[in-house]
C-alpha positions in Angstrom: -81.8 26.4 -320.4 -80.1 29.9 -320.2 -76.8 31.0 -321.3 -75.7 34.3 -319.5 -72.9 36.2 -321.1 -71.0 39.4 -319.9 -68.1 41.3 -321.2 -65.0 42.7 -318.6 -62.4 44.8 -319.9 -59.2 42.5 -319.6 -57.9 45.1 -316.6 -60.7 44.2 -314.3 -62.9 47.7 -314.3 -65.9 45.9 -314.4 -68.6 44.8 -316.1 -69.4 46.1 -320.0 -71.7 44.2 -321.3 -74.4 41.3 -320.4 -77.5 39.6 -322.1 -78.6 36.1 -321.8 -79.8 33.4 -324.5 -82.9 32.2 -323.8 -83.8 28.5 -325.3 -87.4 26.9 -325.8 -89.7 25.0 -327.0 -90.1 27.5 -329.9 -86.2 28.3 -330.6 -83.6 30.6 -329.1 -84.3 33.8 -328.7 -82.0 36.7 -327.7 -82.2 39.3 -325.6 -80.4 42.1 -324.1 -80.7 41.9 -320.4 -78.8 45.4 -319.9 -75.4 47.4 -320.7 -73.6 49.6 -318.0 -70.2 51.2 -317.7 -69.5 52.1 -321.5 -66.7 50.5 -322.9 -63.4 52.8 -323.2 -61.0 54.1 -325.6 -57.5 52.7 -325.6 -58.6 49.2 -323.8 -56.7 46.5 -325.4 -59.1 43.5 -324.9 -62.4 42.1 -323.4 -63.0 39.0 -321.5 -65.6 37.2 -322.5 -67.4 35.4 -319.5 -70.1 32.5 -320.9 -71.9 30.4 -317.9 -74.2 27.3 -319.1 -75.8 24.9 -316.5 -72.7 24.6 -314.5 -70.1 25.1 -317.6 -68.1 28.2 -317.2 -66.1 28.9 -320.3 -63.8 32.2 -320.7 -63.2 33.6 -324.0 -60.4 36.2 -324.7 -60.6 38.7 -327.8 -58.4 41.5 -328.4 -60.2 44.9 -329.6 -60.2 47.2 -332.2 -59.7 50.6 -330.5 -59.5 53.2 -333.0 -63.8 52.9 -334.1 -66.0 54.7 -333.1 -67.9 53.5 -329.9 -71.6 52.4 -331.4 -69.8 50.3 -334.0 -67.8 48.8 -331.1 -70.5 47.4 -329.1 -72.1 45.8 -332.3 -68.8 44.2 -332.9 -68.6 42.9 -329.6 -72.6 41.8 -329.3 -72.1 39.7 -332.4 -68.5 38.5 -331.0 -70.5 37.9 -327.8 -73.4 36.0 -329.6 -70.8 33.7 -331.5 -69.3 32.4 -328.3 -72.5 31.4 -326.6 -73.9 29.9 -329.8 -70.5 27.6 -329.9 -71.4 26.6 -326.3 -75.2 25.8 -327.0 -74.4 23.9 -330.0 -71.7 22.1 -328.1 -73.6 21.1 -325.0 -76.7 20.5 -327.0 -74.2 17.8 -328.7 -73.0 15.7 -325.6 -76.6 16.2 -324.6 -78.2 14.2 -327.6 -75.0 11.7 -327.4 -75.3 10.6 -323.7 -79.3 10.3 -324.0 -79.6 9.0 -327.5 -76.1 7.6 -328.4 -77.2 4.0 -328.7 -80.1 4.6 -330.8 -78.0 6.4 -333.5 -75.9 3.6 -333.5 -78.4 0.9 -334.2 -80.2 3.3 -336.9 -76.3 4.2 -338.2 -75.7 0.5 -338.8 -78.8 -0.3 -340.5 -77.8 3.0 -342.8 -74.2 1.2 -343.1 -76.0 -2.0 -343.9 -77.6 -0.4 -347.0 -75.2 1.8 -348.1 -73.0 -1.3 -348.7 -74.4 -2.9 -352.0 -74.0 0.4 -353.7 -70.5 1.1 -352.2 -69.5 -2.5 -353.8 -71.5 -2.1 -356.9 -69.9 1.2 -357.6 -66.3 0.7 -356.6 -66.2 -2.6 -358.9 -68.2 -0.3 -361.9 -65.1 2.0 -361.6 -62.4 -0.5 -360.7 -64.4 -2.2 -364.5 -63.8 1.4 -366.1 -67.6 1.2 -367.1 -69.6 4.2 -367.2 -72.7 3.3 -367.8 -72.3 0.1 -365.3 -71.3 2.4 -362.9 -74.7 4.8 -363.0 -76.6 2.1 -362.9 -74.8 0.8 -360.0 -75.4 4.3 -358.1 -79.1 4.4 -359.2 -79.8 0.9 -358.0 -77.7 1.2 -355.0 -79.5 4.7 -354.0 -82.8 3.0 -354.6 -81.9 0.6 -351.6 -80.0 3.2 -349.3 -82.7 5.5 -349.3 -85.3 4.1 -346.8 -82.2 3.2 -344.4 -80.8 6.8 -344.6 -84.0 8.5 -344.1 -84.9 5.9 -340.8 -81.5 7.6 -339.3 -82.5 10.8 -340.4 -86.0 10.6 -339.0 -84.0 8.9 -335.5 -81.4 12.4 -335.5 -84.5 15.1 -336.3 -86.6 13.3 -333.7 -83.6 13.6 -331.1 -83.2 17.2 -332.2 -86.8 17.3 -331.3 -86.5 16.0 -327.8 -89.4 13.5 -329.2 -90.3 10.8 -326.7 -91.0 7.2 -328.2 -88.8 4.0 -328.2 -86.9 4.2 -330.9 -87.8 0.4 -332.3 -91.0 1.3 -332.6 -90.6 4.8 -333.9 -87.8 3.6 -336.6 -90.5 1.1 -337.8 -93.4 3.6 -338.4 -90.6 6.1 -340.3 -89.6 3.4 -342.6 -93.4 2.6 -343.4 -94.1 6.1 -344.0 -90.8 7.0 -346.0 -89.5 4.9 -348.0 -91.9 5.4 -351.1 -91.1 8.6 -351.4 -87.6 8.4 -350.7 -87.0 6.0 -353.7 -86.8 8.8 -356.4 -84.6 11.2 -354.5 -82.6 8.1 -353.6 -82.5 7.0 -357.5 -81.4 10.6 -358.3 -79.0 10.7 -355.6 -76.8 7.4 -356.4 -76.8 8.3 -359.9 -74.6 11.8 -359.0 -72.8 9.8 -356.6 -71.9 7.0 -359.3 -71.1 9.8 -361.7 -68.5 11.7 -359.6 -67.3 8.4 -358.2 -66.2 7.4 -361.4 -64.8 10.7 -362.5 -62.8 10.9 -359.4 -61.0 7.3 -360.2 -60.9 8.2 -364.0 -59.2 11.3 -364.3 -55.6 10.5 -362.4 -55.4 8.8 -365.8 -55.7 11.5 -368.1 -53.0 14.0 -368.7 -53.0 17.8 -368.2 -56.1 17.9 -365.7 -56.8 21.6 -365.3 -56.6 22.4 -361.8 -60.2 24.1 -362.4 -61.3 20.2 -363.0 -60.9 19.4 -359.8 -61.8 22.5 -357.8 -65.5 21.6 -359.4 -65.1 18.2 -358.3 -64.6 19.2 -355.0 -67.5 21.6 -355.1 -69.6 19.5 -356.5 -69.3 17.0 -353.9 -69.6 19.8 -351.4 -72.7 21.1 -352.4 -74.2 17.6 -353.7 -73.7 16.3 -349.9 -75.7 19.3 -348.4 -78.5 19.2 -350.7 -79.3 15.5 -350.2 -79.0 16.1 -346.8 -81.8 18.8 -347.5 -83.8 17.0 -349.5 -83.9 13.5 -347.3 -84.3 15.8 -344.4 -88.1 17.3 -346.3 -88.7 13.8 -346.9 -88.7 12.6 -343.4 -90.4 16.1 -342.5 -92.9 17.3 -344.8 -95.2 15.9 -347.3 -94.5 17.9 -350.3 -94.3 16.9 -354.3 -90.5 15.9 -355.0 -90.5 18.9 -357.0 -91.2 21.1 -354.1 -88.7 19.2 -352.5 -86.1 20.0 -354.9 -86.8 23.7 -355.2 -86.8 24.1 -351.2 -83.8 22.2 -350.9 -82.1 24.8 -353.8 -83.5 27.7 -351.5 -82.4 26.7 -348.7 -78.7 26.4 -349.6 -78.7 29.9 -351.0 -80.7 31.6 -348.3 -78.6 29.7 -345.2 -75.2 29.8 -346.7 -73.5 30.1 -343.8 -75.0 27.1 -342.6 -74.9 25.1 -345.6 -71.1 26.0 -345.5 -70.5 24.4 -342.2 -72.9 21.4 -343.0 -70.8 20.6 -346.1 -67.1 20.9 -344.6 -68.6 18.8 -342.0 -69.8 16.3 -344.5 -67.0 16.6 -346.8 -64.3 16.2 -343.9 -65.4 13.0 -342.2 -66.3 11.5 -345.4 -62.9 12.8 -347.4 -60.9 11.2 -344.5 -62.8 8.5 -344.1 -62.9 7.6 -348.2 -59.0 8.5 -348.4 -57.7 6.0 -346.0 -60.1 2.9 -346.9 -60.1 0.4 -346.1 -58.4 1.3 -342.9 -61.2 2.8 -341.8 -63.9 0.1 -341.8 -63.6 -0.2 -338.1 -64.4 3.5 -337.5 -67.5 3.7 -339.9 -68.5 1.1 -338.0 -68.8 2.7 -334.7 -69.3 6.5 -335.9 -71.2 5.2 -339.1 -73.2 8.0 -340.5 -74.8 9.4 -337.3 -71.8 11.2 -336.0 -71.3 13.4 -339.4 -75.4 13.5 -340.1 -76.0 14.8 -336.3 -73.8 17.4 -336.2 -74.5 18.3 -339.7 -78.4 18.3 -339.5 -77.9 20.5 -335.8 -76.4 23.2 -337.9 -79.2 23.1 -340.4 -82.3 22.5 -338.1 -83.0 26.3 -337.5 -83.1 26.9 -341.0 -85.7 23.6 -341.6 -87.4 25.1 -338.0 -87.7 28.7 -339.7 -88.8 27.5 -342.9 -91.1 24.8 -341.4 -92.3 25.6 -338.5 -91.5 22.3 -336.9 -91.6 23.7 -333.2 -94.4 25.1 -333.3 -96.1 22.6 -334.7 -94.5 20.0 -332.4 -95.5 21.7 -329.3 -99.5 22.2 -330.9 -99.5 18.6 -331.6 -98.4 17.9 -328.0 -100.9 19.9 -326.5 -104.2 18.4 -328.3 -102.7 14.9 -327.1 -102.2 16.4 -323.8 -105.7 16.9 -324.4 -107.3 14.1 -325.8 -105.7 12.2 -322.7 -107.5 14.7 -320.3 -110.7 14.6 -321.8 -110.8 10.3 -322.2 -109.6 10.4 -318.7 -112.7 12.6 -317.6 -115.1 10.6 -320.0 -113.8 7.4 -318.3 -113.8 8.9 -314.8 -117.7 9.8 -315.2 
């Protein structure tokens, strides 16, 4: 699936610039397909033209005139570039949806399902001002969230993946696989959660909160989201130690910042709202669940795990010894 892309100057004197996004098995690649008619001074703004499938999608941008002309075109590549990207991701979206809706749903309820003891254990730990209740509360309830969280996860990655299988079946074999090894990250995971859960409903009490206090709570929760999200996403995709796990996870949010900033608004968002108006919003978690904030979080950081990982490649050499292993039991057979 190609995205073509081409630049007009906004008073129709043709074409400026065009390349085309080229998506495979092995990730998107770019290329420049060509550049005529150079762009001039004193234009005042650039159409930008995207075509996907049959999606046609115009984006408008207003120049800056008064640079000089190589530094404009990079400006508008990487304008050009941001555009398409927004209209992969967001066709790639309503693709997983309308082939793999109902699957994230059951897998997002069985997530709900074990998320609740915790959720209850922790909200009466704090509502029972009880530190120490309340951490074990998190720990315990992590414990039992874990293997639930990582079946969804393995569900969203294999979606991302365009893996066949029925998802039963595949859910099944991801839970046998995972959940040892998701217990400790899990353990560790409630325990920050029952931490900042009761500092959140402890310190409206106290007087004179610095306004520092909670800009690190809101931090913390930021970047505590995106690096479980990294580290149950290794569990579900590599067999490393836990401390590899831990130390990939830390690269990876430094070395993809961008994209562990938009995973953890995305996180932080659905999960603020939803947390601010409970219990209100019971029905809504339990149609989007987790699987609407996880798949849109985990499609912004699946290049990054793909880069770092390899998982493509790997995916499409694993496909091709079954491929085969079928062909050669078929000739076998057929002798």
């Amino acid at each position: 699936m190609d995205t073509l892309v081409k630049l007009f100057d906004k008073r129709g004197k043709g074409n400026f610039f065009q390349f085309v996004f080229h998506r495979g098995l092995r990730g998107r690649q770019m290329s420049v397909q060509h550049a005529v008619d150079i762009f001039p001074h004193g234009t005042g703004g650039i159409w930008i033209f995207v075509k996907m499938k049959q999606i046609s999608v115009v984006y408008t941008f207003d120049c800056i005139v008064d640079i000089k002309q190589g530094n404009l075109i990079k400006r508008l590549f990487y304008i050009c570039a941001s555009a398409a990207s927004f209209n992969i991701y967001n066709a790639r979206f309503f693709e997983l949806l309308g082939r793999d809706l109902w699957p994230f749903y059951k897998a997002s309820i069985l997530c709900v399902l074990g998320f609740a003891p915790g959720y209850a254990a922790v909200l009466f730990s704090t509502m029972a001002a009880s530190l120490p209740l309340c951490l074990l509360s998190g720990a315990v309830g992590g414990l039992i969230a874990a293997p639930a969280f990582c079946g969804m996860l393995d569900t969203i990655l294999r979606a991302l993946r365009d893996e066949p299988g029925y998802w039963w079946h595949t859910y099944r074999m991801a839970w046998k696989q995972n959940w040892r090894e998701s217990l400790l990250p899990g353990a560790g995971a409630g325990f920050c959660l029952g931490l900042w859960a009761f500092l959140l409903y402890a310190l409206p009490d106290l007087e004179n909160v610095p306004i520092s206090v909670w800009i690190c709570m809101v931090l913390g929760i930021f970047f505590l989201l995106v690096f479980c999200l990294y580290l149950f996403a290794q569990v579900v995709l590599v067999s490393v130690s836990q401390a590899e796990r831990l130390k990939n996870a830390a690269l990876f949010m430094i070395g993809f910042l961008p994209r562990t900033l938009a995973a953890g608004a995305v996180l932080c968002i659905y999960w603020g709202v939803m947390l601010a108006w409970m219990p209100y919003t019971i029905p809504v978690v339990l149609i989007l669940g987790f699987w609407l904030p996880c798949t849109l979080a985990l499609q912004i950081i699946y290049p990054a795990l793909d880069k770092a990982f390899h998982l493509e490649k790997t995916i499409t050499a694993r496909r091709e010894d079954e491929i085969n292993d079928l062909m050669e039991q078929h000739g076998h057979t057929s002798v």
